[in-house]
C-alpha positions in Angstrom: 0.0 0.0 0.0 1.1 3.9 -0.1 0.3 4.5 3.4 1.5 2.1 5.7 0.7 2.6 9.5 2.8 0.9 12.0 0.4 -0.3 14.6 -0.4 -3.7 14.0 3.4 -4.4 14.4 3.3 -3.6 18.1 2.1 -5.8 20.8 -0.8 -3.4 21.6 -1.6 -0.3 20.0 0.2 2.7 19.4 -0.8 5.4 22.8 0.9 6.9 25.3 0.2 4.6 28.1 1.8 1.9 25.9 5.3 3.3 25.5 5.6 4.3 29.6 4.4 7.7 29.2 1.0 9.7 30.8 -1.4 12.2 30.2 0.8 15.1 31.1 -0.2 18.6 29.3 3.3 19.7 30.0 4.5 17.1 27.6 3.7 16.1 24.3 2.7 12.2 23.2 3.6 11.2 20.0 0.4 9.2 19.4 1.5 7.9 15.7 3.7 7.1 13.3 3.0 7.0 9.6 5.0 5.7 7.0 3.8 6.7 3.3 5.5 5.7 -0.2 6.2 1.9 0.8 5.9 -0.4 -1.9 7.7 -3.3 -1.6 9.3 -2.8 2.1 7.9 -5.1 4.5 6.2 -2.8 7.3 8.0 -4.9 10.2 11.4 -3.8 9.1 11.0 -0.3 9.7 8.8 -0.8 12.9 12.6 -1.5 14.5 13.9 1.7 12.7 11.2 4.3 14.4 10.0 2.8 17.3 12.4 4.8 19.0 10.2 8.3 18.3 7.9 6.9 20.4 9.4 7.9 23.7 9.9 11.5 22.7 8.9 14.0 26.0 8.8 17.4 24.4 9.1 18.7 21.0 12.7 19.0 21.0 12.7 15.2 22.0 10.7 14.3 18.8 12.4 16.4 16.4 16.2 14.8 17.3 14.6 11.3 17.5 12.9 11.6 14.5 16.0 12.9 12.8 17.8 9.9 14.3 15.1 8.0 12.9 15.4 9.2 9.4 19.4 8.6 10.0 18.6 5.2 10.4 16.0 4.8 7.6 19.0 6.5 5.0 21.1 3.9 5.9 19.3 0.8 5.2 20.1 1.5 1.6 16.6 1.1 0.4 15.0 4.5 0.2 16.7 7.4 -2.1 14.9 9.9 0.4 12.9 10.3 3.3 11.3 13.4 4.4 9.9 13.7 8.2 6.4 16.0 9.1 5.6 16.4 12.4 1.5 17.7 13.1 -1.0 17.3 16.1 -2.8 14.6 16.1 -6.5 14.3 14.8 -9.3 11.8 15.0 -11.6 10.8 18.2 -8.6 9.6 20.2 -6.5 12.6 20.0 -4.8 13.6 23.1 -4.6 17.9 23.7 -0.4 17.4 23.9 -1.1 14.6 21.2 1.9 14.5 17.7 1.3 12.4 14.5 5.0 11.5 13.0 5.0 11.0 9.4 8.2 9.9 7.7 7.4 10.1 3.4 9.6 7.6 2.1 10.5 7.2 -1.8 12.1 3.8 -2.5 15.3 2.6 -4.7 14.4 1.2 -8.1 14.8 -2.8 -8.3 17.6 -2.7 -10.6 20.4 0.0 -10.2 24.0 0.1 -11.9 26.6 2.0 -10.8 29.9 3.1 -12.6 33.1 4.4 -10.5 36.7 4.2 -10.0 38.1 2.9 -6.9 41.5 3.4 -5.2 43.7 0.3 -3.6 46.9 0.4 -1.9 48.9 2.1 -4.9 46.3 0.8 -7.6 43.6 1.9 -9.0 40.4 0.6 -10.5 37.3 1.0 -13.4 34.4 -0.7 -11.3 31.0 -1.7 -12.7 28.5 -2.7 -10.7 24.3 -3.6 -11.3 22.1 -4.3 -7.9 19.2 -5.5 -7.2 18.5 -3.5 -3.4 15.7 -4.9 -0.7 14.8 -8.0 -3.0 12.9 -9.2 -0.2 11.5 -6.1 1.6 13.9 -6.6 4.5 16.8 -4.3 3.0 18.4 -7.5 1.5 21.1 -7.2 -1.6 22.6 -8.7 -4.5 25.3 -7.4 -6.4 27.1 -8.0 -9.6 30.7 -6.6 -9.5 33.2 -6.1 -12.5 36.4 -4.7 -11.6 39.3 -4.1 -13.9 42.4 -2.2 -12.5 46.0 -1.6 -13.2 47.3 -4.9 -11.4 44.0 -7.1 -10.5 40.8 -7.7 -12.7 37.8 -9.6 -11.0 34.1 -9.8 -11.4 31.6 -11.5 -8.1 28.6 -11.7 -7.2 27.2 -11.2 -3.6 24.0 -11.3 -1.5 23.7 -9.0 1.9 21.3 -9.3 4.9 21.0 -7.7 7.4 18.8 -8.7 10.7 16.1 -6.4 11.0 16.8 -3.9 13.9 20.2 -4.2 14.0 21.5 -3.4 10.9 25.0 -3.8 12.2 24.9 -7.4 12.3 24.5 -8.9 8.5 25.5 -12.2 6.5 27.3 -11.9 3.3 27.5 -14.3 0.6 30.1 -14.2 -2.0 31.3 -16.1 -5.4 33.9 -14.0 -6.9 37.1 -14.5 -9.5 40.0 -12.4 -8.9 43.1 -12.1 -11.2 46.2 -10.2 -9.5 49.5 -9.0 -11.2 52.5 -9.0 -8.4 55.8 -7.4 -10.3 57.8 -7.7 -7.3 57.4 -11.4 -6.7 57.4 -12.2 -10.9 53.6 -13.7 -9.7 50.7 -13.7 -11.4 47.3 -14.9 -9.2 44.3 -16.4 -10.1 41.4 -17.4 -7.4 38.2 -18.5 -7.9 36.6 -19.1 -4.3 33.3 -18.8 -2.3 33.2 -17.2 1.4 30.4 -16.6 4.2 30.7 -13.8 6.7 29.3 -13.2 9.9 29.3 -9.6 11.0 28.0 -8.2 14.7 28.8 -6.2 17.6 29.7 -7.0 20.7 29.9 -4.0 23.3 32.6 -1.5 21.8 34.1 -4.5 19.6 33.0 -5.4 16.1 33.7 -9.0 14.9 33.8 -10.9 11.7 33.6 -14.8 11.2 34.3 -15.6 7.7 34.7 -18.8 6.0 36.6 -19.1 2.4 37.5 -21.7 0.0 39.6 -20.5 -3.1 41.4 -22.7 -5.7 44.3 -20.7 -6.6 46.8 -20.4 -9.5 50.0 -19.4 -9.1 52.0 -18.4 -12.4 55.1 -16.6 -13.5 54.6 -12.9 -14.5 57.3 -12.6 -16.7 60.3 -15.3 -18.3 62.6 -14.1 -16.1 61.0 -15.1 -12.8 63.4 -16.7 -9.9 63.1 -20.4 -9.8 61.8 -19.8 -6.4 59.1 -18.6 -7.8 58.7 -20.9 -10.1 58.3 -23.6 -7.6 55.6 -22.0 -6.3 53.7 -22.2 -9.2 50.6 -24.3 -9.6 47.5 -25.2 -8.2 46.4 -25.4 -4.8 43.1 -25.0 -2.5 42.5 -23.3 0.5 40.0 -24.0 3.2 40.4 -21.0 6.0 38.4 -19.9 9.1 39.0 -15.9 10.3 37.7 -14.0 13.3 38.4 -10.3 13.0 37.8 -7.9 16.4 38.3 -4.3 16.2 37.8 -1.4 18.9 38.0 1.9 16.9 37.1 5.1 18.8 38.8 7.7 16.2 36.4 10.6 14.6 37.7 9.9 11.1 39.2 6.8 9.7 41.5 9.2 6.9 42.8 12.0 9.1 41.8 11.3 12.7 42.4 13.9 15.5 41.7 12.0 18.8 40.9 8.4 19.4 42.6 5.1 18.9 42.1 1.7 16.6 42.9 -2.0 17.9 42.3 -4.6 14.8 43.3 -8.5 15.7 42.9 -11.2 13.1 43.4 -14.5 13.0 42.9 -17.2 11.1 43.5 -21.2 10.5 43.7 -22.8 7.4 43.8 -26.8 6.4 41.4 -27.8 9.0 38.2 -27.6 6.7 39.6 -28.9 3.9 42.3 -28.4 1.5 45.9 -28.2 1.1 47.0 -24.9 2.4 47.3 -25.5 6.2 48.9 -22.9 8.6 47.6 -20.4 11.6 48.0 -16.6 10.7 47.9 -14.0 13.1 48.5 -10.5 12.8 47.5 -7.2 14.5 46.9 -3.2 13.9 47.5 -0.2 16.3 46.7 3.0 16.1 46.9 6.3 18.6 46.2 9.8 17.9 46.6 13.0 19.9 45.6 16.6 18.9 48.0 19.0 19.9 48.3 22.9 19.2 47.6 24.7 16.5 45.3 21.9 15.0 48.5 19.4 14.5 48.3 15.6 15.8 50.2 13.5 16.6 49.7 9.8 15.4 51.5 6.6 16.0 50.9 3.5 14.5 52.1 -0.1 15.1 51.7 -3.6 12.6 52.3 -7.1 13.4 51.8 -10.7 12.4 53.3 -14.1 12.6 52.5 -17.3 10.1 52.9 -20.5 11.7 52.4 -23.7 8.9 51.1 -26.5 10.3 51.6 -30.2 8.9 55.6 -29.7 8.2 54.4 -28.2 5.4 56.4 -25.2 3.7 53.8 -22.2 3.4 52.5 -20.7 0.3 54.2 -17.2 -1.3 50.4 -16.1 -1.1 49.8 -16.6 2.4 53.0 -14.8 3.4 53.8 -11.3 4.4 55.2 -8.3 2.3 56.3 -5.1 3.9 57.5 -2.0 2.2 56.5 0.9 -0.1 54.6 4.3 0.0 51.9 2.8 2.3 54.3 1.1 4.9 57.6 1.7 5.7 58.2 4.8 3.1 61.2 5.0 1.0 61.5 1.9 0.0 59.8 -0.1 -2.9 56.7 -1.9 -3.0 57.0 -5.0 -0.8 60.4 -5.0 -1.5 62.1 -5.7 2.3 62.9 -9.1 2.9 63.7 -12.4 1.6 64.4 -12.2 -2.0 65.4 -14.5 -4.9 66.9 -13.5 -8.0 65.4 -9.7 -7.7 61.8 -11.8 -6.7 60.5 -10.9 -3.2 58.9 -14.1 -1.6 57.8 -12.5 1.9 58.3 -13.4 5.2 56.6 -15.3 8.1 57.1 -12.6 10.8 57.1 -9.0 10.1 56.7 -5.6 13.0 56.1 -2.3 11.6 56.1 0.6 13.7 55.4 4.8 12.7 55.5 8.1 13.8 53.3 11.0 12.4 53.0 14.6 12.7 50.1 16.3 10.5 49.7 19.9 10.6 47.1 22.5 8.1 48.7 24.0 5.3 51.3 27.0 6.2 48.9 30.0 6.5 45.9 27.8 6.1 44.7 28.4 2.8 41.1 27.5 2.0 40.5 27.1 5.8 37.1 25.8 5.9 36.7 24.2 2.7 39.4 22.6 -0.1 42.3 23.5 2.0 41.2 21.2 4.9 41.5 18.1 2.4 45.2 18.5 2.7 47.5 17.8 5.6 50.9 18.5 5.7 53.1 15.2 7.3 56.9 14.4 8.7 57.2 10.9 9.3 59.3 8.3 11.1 58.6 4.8 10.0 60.3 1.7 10.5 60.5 -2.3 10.3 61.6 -5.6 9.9 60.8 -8.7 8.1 62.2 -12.2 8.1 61.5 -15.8 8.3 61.9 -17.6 11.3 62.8 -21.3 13.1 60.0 -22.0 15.0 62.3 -24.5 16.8 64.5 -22.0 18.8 62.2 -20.1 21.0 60.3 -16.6 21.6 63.9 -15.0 22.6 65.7 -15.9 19.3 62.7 -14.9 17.1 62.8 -11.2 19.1 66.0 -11.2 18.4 65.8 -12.1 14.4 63.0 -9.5 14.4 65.4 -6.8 16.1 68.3 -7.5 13.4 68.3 -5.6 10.0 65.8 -3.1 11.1 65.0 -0.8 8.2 63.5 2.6 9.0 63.1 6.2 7.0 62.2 9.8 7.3 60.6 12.4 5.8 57.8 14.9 5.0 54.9 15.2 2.4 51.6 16.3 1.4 48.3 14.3 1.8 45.2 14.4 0.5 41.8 13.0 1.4 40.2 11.9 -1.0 36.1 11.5 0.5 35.9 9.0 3.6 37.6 6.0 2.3 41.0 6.6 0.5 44.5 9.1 0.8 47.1 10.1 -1.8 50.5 11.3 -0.2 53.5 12.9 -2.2 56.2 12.7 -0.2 60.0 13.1 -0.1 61.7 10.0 1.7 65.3 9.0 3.0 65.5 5.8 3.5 67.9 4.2 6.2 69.5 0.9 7.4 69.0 -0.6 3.5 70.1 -4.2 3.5 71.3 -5.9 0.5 68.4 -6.8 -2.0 66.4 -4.0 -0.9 65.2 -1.5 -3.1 65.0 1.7 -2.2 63.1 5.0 -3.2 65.4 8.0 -1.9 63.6 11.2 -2.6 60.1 11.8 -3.7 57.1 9.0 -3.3 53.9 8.8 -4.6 51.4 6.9 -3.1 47.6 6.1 -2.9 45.5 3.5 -0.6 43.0 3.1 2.0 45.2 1.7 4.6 48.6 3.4 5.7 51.3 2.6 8.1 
């Protein structure tokens, strides 16, 4: 229908007495709440979404609930607008102090498409994308995704649900093909896999189960690729489970000023199936501190071990790479570490520790508007990645982590570009090179969503 009232979704009707509130005249009752322009939303979905409005004690109350309300609405991803009118209520029951809430809705079309490029760490993408939003009526999603960028091309498709009332815990569904160029390994990637994940809160941690088998190929990008690397080429299946938990109090993910991020993942491959079997563990930390003059401070800190499992030797997929404009700056993409023939084959342990200091723009230009998408930064940023003997104890791997540290310097320019993504240009002097390392001394470009 066009107008859909929420009554019948509550135990008992909708009036004051039913939400905990009385017949005060020095307080208003918000009596009902409409919902018109629904066609193919279930009614129950958005009785979650505005039940809240109910509980409103003054006019004030209702106008920042409702806007809440409407916040929440938005972000279901079903409804390209939704307008909120607030009246008196009419009708034989209304109450003198009595509000009617009416939130006009106007849905998504069943079938959108989407066009856009998309920035990875130091790549860039052409994405195409069709969707087929709240197939259902319960804000459920599939997606069709072609992706073609300068080193990985890949096309999925995926199906999203959310539980109704909590939008923040959802199910994804994914079938995807994904082939990646890697220049400083000589390795070209294909995978063709399936994967379930389980996302919720808990308190002030978010966590994510997720389930993936992917038959891999491993080829040689070019005739001159190490034999190293040619022994890693092939076929091979993995069968992993993953728990991700996160705490992340920062106001912006891109430039924060205050706040901190904790990420720990882990996850265990070989017990559910096929022949890639090893524990991986590996951890984010971030801490940020406004000081004066609208400069922060940041510091961040990376970690991770792989352990394989079975006496097996572990894949040159599954390993770690460290280096480049969105690690440890001045030196080349992933290219610290074991190395054969010029081919990086990553490590099994890495650390990774920086420094930041952003400040405005000298004399703030465009304070207020374009100028605030730039920071300026000086940076301290260091690391260490190796391979270690599992055999010889926690003291001798410290120490094998301590050895060879690499580390750099510098200052730059960043830019934000929206919510998601950064560029930096910066000029870099690399220190404590090792032999096989390649090195970027001077000016570095580089673009991602996730920087050390």
């Amino acid at each position: 229908s066009t107008n859909g009232n929420l009554r019948g979704l509550f135990p008992r009707s909708f009036s004051p007495q039913s939400f905990g509130q009385t017949q005060n005249p020095e307080c208003v009752v918000v009596q009902h709440v409409n919902i018109q322009g629904l066609g193919r939303t279930k009614e129950d979905l958005l009785g979650y979404e505005i039940s809240d409005v109910f509980h409103a004690k003054n006019l004030i109350d209702v106008m920042k609930r409702a806007h809440v309300a409407r916040q929440r609405l938005l972000r279901l991803g079903i409804f390209k607008d939704v307008e909120v009118l607030i009246d008196t209520s009419e009708g034989t029951d209304a109450l003198p102090n009595g509000l009617d809430v009416t939130f006009e809705v106007t849905e998504v079309k069943r079938l959108t498409g989407s066009y856009n490029t998309m920035v990875g760490n130091n790549e860039g993408s052409m994405v195409l994308g069709l969707k087929l939003p709240n197939m259902f009526g319960r804000a459920e999603k599939l997606t069709f995704q072609f992706s073609y960028g300068t080193k990985e091309t890949s096309y999925g498709l995926s199906f999203f649900k959310p539980q109704p009332g909590h939008f923040e815990r959802n199910l994804t569904l994914n079938m995807y093909k994904v082939t990646g160029q890697f220049p400083w390994s000589s390795l070209k990637e294909t995978d063709r896999g399936v994967s379930a994940e389980l996302n919720f809160p808990l308190g002030v941690t978010n966590h994510t189960l997720k389930w993936e088998g992917v038959w891999r190929e491993l080829g040689c990008l070019a005739r001159s690729a190490s034999f190293a690397v040619r022994e890693e080429s092939g076929h091979s299946l993995k069968s992993a489970l993953s728990h991700t938990v996160s705490v992340d109090s920062r106001n912006s993910a891109i430039f924060p000023s205050r706040g901190a991020l904790l990420r720990i993942n882990q996850e265990l491959a070989g017990y559910t199936g096929g022949d890639a079997s090893f524990l991986k563990e590996d951890f984010e930390l971030q801490l940020n501190r406004r000081l004066f003059w609208d400069s922060v401070l940041s510091a961040s800190l990376w970690g991770g071990m792989l352990y394989p499992i079975g006496g097996q030797p572990s894949c040159i997929a599954d390993r770690f790479y460290l280096g480049g404009p969105t690690s440890v700056r001045g030196f080349g993409m992933y290219s610290i570490g074991p190395q054969s023939e010029g081919d990086y084959l990553g490590g099994e342990a890495y650390w990774a520790g920086g420094l930041h200091l952003y400040t405005p723009l000298p004399f703030r230009p465009g304070k207020g508007g374009f100028g605030d998408l730039f920071r300026t930064h000086f940076f301290l940023n260091a690391g260490n990645l190796c391979n270690l003997s599992y055999g010889d104890g926690p003291r001798a791997h410290l120490q094998k982590l301590a050895e060879c540290i690499r580390w750099s310097y510098g200052a730059g320019i960043v830019l934000r570009l929206g919510n998601i993504a950064r560029l930096e240009l910066n000029y870099c002097v690399p220190m404590g090179v090792q032999s096989g390392d390649r090195i970027c001394d001077g000016v570095q470009f580089g673009a991602g969503i996730r920087f050390l």
